[in-house]
N, C-alpha and C positions, 0 to 999 in steps of 0.2 A: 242310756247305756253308759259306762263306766269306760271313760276312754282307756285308761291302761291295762283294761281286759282286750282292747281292739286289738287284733293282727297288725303286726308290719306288714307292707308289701312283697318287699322283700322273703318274709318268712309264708306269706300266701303264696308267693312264686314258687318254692322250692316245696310246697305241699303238693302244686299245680303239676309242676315240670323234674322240680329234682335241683332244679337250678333257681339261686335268689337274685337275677338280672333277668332284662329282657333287651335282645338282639335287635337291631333295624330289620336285620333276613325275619325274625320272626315276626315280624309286626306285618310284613309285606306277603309273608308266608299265610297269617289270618286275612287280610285282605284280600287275597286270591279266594282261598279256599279256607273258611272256619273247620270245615270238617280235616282238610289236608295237615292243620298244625295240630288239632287234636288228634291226630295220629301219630303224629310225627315229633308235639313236643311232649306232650300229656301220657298217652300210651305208651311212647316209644317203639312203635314198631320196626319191624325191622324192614327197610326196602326190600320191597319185589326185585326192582330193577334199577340203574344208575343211568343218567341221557349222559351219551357220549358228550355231551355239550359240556356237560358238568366238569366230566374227567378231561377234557380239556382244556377247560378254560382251570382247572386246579392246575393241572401240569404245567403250563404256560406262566399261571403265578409262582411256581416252584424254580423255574429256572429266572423268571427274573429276582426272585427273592434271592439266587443264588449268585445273580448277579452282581446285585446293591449288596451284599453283606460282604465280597471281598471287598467291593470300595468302602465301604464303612471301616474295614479293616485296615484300611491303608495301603493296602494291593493298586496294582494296575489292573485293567479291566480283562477279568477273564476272558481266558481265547472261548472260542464259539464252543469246540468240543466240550468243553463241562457245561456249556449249558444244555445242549441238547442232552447229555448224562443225567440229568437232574431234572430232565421233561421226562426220560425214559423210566427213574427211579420212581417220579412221581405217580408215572402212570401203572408202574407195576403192583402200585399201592390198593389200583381194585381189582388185583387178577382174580379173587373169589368172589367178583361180582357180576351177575351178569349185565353186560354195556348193551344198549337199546342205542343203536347207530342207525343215523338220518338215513333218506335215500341217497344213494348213488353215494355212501362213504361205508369206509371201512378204517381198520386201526389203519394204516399200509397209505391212505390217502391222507390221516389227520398225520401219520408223522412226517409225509412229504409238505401239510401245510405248515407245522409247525417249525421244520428245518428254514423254510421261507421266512416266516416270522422274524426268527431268532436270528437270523443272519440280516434281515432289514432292520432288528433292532440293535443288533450290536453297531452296524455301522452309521444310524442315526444320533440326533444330537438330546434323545433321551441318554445315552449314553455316558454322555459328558454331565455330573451333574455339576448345577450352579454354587452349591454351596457343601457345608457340612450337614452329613448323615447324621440323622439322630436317633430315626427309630424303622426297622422291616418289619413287618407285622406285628406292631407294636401295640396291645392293648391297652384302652382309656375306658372306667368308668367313672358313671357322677350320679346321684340323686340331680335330673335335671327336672325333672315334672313330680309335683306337688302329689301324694299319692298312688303313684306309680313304681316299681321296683329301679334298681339300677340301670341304667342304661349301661350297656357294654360296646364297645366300638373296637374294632381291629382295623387300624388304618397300616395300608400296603404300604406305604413310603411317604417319612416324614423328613424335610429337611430343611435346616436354618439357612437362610440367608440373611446379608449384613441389616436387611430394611423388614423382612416377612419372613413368615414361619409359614411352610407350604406343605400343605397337605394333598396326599394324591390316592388316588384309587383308580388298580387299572380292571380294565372291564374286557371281555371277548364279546365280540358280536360277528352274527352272518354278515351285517350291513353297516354301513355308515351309518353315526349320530350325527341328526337334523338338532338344529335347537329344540324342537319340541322334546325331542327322545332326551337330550340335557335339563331341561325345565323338569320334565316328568320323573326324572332320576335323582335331580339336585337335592330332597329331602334327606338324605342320609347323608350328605357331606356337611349340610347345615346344623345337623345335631352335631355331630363331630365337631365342628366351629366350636362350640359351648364346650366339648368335652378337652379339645387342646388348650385351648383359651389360656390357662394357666402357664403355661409355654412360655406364651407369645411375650411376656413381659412389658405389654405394652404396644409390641413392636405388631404391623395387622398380620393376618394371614389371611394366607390365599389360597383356595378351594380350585381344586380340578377332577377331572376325568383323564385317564389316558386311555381310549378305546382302541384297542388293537384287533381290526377287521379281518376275517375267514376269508378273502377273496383273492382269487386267482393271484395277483397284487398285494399285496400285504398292505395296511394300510395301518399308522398311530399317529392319531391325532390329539391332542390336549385339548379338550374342553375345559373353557374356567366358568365355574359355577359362583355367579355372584353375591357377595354378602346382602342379607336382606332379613332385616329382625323382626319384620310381620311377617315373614312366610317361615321363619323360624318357629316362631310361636303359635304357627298357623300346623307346623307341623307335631307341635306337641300337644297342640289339641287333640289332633287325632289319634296318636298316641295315647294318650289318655281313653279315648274313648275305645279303641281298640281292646286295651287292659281291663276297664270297666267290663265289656263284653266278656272277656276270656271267664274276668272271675265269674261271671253269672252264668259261665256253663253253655253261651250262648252258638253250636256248634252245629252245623250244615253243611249239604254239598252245595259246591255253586257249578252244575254240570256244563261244559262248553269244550270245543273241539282245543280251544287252547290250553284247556289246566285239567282235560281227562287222558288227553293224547299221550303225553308223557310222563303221567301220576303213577309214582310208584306204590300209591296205595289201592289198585285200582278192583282188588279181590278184596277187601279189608269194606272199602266203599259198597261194591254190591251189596255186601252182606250188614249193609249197617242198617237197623231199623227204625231207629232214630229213637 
């Protein structure tokens, strides 16, 4: 075969999806479920339903994003009342959708957790940050694996310090992160590492988590996710092989109480023949 008749990746992506990058969510999203992202990146359909969990934890990253951009701007640190305004704006963002809410919650209970949050985080010492702001939702792509499309990365909060360039991503969870649940997560802040890298100017960086826990308590804690260049490359193997898959059409349910319970495809699914 004539290599300069071969497809780019990139231009196989955007034949696949519409889009000539691939997402860490996506990659994680076929892993779950091959059949869930062929609906959801390939098809496009449209969600049945949204898990309150989602529009939660969106809303949640709307007020702190709302947060970080006045200090970026050189503000003093917003009073509490705009953040909650910016959880509220966020959330009004799926009012033409129907929320699929856990047990024993409702909107009326996530906005009494979320005033808790917001109010433990304005007064904790995420608040203060250590250095200069550089990026809120900041997107980074790269050609990082050899035949595979872009990778794209939207990192929540990026900031210089005088020694390291820190990269952060905050997570919502019902429960506290063990190290396990940190090890099992760290794969997407390690691609990231490769994607800021040019940043750092030499200088290291440093990978975290900040999970902010649903519990009575509010709880944020920083996980740092440590540098580690075989489990990098360990991670874009599988990357790789993930893409390999996609382009070969390779698409399935994988049925279980954990990825049918809250599948917004889950009429789309019955009805797939395969």
């Amino acid at each position: 075969m004539d290599l300069l008749f071969e497809s780019l990746p990139g231009d196989v992506a955007v034949e696949l999806t519409g889009r000539d990058y691939l997402s860490y969510s996506a990659v994680t999203t076929y892993q779950s479920c091959p059949l869930r992202y062929y609906f959801r990146y390939v098809l496009g359909l449209p969600e049945e339903t949204v898990s309150s969990a989602l529009v939660f934890g969106s809303a949640i990253h709307a007020a702190l994003e709302r947060f970080y951009r006045e200090r970026m701007q050189g503000n003093s640190n917003p009073p509490l009342d705009l953040l909650q305004e910016a959880y509220q704006m966020a959330w009004r963002r799926f009012d033409d959708r129907e929320i699929r809410f856990g047990k024993e919650e409702d909107q009326a209970s996530l906005d009494n957790m979320a005033n808790r949050i917001l109010t433990t985080f304005h007064g904790s010492e995420l608040a203060c940050t250590p250095g200069r702001i550089l990026g809120i939702e900041e997107e980074f792509r790269g050609e990082l694996i050899p035949g595979c499309p872009d990778i794209l990365a939207r990192v929540d909060l990026l900031i210089e310090t005088p020694d390291a360039l820190v990269v952060t991503d905050f997570k919502t969870s019902r429960s506290r992160w063990n190290p396990e649940h940190v090890d099992e997560s760290a794969g997407q802040l390690l691609l990231y590492h490769d994607l800021v890298r040019p940043l750092a100017e030499g200088r290291s960086i440093r990978l975290e988590f900040v999970v902010v826990t649903k519990t009575k308590i509010p709880d944020l804690t920083r996980h740092a996710v440590n540098f580690d260049r075989q489990r990098i490359e360990r991670t874009k193997r599988i990357v790789k092989r993930v893409w390999t898959a996609i382009q070969s059409g390779l698409f399935y349910p994988v049925p279980s109480a954990m990825n049918c319970g809250g599948c917004p495809f889950r009429k789309p699914c019955r009805d797939w023949t395969g």
